[in-house]
C-alpha positions in Angstrom: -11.3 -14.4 2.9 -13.6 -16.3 0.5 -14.2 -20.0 0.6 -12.6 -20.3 -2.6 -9.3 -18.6 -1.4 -9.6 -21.3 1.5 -9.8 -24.3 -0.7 -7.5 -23.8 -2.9 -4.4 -22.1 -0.6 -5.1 -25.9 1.5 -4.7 -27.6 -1.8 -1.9 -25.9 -3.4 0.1 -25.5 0.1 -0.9 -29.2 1.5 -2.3 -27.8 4.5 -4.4 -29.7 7.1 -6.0 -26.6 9.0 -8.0 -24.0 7.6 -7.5 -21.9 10.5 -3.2 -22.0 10.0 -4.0 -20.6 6.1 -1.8 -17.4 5.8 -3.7 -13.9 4.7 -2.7 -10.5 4.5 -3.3 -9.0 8.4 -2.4 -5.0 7.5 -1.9 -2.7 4.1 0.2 0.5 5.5 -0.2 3.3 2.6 2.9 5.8 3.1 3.3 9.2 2.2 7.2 10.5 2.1 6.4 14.8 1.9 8.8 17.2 3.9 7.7 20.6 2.4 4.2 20.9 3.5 2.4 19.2 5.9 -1.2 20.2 4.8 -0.6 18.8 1.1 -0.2 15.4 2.2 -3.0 15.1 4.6 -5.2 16.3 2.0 -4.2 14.0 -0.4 -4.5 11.1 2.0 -8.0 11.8 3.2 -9.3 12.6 -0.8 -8.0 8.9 -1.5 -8.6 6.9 1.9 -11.5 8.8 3.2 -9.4 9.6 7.0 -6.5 11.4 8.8 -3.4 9.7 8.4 -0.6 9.6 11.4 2.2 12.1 10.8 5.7 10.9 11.7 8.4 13.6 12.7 12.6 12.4 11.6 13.8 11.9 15.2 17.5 12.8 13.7 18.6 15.4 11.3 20.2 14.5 7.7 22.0 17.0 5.6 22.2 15.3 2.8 18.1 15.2 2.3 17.6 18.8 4.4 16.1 17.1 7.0 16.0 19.0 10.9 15.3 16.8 13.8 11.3 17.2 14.6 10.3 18.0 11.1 7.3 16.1 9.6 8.8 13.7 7.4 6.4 10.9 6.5 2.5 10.4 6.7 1.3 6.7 7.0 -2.5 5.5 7.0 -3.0 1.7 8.3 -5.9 -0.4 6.6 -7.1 -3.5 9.2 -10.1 -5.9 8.3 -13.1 -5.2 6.0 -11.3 -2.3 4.7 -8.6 -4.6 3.5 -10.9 -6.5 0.9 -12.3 -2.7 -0.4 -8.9 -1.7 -1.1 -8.0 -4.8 -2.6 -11.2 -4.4 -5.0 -9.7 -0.8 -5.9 -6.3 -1.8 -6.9 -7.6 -4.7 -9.0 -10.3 -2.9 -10.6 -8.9 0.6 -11.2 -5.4 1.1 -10.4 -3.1 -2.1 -11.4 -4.6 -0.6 -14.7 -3.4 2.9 -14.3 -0.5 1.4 -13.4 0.6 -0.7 -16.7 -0.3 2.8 -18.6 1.8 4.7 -17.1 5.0 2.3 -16.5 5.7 -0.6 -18.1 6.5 -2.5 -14.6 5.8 -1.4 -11.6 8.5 -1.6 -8.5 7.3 -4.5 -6.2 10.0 -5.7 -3.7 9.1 -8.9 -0.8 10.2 -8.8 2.2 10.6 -11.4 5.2 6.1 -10.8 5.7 5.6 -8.5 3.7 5.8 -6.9 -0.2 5.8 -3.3 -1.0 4.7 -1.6 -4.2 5.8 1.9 -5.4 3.3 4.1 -7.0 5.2 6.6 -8.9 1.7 9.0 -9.1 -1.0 9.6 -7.0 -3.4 10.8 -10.1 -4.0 7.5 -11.1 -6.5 7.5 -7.6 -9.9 8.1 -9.2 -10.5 10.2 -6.3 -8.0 12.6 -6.4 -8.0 13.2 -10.6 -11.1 16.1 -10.0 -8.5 18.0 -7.7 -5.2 18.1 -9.4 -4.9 21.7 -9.7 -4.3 22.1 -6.1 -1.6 19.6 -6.3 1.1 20.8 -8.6 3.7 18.7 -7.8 4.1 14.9 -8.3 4.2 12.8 -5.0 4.4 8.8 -4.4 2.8 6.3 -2.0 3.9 3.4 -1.3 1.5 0.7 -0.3 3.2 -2.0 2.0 1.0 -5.4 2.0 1.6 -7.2 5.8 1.1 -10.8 5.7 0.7 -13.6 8.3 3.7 -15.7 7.4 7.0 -15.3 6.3 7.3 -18.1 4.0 7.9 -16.9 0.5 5.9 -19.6 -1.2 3.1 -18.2 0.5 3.1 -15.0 0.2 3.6 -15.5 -4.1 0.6 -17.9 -3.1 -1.1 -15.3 -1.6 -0.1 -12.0 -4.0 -1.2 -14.4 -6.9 -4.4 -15.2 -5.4 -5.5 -11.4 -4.6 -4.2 -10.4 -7.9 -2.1 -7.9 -6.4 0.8 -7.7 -8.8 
């Protein structure tokens, strides 16, 4: 976090300790994809740059034609530095994407955390070169985890990073 970010979240949230200053402590990107399990790996490691975790549905649902022990969801967990580079990404690249290709984009907050739905990966710079190989349209979502679970903070805090 910058100085800047520090000063002003103790000014606008009357805090007395810069150490207590709430900040975002984990982005989860997630990957919902049941008919192929290479497609989704290979789209998360063109856009993140590693090999996400593959989650199996530990009960079967009918309704969605899902078996118990099929790969249902990929999920890639951003910590630290890495944070601040995705961040940069969104801001500079995709938030614009974004408002091209919907007028408002689904954001929903949580008790500690907010969640955006992409509707498209193409609008990842990486990933626009190799689009033939993925003829279908999949969706991320990108869940933001934050320190607190005061709301005030966390609009602080999404305002602050420019995320929405």
């Amino acid at each position: 976090m910058n100085s800047s970010f520090i000063e002003d979240s103790i000014l606008r949230l009357n805090s007395k300790n810069p150490h207590k200053i709430s900040s975002i402590t984990k982005i989860v990107i997630s990957l919902n994809y049941k008919f192929n399990v290479v497609k989704p790996i290979y789209i998360l490691q063109l856009i993140f740059g590693r090999k996400p975790l593959i989650l199996k549905s530990k009960k079967s649902i009918a309704n969605f034609n899902l078996r118990e022990g099929m790969y249902s969801s990929y999920k890639i967990t951003i910590r630290g530095k890495l944070i601040d580079e995705f961040l940069n990404l969104m801001q500079s690249i995709l938030f614009v994407r974004l408002s091209l290709h919907q007028s408002k984009h689904k954001f929903k907050i949580n008790n500690n955390s907010a969640t955006l739905a992409v509707p498209d990966v193409s609008i990842f710079p990486q990933i626009e070169s190799e689009m033939d190989k993925i003829n279908s349209r999949v969706g991320l979502q990108v869940t933001y985890v934050f320190s607190t679970n005061k709301r005030n903070e966390i609009t602080s805090i999404i305002s602050n990073n420019n995320i929405l």
